[in-house]
LOFITI-866338 format. One line per field, with one value per residue (C-alpha): residue number from 1; y, x, z. Coordinates in nm, 2 decimals. Each point is the difference from the previous one (the first is absolute). Last residue first. Layout:
N
num	NUM ...
yy	Y ...
xx	X ...
zz	Z ...
REM end
This chain:
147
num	147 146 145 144 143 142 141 140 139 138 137 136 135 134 133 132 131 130 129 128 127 126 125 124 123 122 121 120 119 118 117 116 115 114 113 112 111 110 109 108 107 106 105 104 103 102 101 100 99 98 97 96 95 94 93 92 91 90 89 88 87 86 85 84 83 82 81 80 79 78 77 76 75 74 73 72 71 70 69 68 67 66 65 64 63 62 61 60 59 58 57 56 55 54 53 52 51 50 49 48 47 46 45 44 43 42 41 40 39 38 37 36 35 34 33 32 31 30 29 28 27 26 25 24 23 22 21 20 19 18 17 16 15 14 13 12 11 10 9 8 7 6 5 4 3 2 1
yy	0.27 -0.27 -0.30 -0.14 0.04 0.24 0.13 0.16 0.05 0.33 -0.07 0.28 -0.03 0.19 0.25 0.29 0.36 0.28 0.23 -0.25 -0.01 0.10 -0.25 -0.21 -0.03 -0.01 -0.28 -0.20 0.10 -0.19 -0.28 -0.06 0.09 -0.27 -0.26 0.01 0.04 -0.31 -0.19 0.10 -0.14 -0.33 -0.10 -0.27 -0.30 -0.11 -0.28 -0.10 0.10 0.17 0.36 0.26 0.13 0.35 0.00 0.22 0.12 0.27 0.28 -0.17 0.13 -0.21 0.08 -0.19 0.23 0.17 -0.35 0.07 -0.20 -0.03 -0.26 -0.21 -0.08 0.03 -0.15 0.19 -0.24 0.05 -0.08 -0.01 0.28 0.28 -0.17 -0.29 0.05 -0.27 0.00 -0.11 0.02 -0.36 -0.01 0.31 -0.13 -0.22 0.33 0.11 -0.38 0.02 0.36 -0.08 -0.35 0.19 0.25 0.34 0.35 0.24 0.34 0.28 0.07 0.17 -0.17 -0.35 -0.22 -0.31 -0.12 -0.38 -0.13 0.05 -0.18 0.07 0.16 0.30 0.05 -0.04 0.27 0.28 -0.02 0.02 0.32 0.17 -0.04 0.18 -0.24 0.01 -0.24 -0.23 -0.37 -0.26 -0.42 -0.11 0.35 0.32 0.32 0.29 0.23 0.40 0.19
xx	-0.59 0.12 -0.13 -0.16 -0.37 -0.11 0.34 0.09 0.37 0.09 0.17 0.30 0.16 0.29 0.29 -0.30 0.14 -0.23 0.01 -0.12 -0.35 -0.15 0.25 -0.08 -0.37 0.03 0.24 -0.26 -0.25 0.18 0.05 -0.33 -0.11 0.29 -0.13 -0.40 0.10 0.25 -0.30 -0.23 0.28 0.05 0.29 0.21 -0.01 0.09 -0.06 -0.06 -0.33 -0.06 0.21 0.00 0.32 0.20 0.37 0.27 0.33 0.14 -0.13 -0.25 -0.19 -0.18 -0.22 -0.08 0.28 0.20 0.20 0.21 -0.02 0.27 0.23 -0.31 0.01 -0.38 -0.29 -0.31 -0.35 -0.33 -0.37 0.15 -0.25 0.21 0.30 0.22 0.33 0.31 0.36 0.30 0.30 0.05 0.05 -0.09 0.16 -0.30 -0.22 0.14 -0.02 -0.39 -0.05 0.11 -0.21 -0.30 0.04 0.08 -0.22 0.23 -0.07 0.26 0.29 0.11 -0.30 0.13 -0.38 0.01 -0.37 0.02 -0.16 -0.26 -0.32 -0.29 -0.32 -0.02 0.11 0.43 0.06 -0.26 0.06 0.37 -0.05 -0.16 0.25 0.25 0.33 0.30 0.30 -0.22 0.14 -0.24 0.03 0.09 -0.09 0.19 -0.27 0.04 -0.24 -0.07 -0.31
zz	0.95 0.24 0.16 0.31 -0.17 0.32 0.09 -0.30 -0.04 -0.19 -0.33 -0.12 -0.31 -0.01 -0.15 -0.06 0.05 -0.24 0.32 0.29 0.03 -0.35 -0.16 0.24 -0.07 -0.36 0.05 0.23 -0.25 -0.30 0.19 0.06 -0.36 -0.09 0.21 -0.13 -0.33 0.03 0.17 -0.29 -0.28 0.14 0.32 -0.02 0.27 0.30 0.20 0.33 -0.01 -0.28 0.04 -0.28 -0.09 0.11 -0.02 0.15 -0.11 0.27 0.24 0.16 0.31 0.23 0.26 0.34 0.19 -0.35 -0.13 -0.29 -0.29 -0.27 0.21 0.04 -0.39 -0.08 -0.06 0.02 0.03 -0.09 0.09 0.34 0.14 -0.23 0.01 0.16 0.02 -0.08 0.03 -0.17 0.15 0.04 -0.37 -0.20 -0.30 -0.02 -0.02 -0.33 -0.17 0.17 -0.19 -0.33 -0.01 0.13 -0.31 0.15 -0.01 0.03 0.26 -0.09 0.21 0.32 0.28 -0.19 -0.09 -0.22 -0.06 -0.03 -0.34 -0.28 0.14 -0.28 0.17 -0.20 -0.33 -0.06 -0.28 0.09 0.37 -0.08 -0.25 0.25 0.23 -0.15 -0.13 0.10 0.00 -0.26 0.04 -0.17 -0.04 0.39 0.12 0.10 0.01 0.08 0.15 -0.08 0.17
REM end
């Protein structure tokens, strides 16, 4: 799988995975991980990230993941609202939430994120003739968030 990479110091527009694991070791934080359903996943240096979010405004919204471990934000104008799910069709983010407070994401979680991704693509390639214009997350009752 291919990733790009904008930090502070680095900017690679694609680089294989392997090579990122191999780079950064294991339980560094990197940054935000920059998700658009059309282009390739970019990992993006916090400061990057929060400049790109500001512009959001009032538009800006936030979704908690995966049992609130993590958190999407997202221009509201590039999510569409599906009953409980979500689907975004636009520039999304994906950063670990502390609190109130969030913060970039290390090398495992990126692994983790991208191999979900990855099978959500897989999966709608499979269900819909190679079309895939959107993430979709599915509300889970039990932990109030999506996945």
């Amino acid at each position: 799988m291919q990733i790009g990479i904008d930090l502070d110091n680095y900017t690679d527009p694609v680089v294989e995975l392997e090579n990122l694991v191999n780079a950064y070791g294991e339980n560094r934080e990197i940054g935000y991980l920059k998700i658009n359903p059309i282009r390739t996943p970019v990992i993006v240096s916090e400061s990057k990230a929060q400049a790109d979010i500001a512009k959001y405004g009032d538009r800006k919204a936030e979704y908690p993941l995966w049992g609130r471990k993590y958190a999407l934000i997202v221009d509201e104008r590039a999510v569409e609202k599906r009953l409980n799910d979500i689907a975004v069709n636009g520039n999304a983010y994906i950063v670990r939430r502390q609190g109130r407070v969030f913060t970039a994401l290390d090398i495992n979680e990126l692994l983790e994120l991208l191999l979900h991704i990855n099978r959500a693509e897989q999966e709608a390639y499979k269900s819909d003739a190679g079309r895939f214009d959107t993430y979709e997350f599915d509300f889970d009752e039990d932990t109030g968030s999506w996945k």
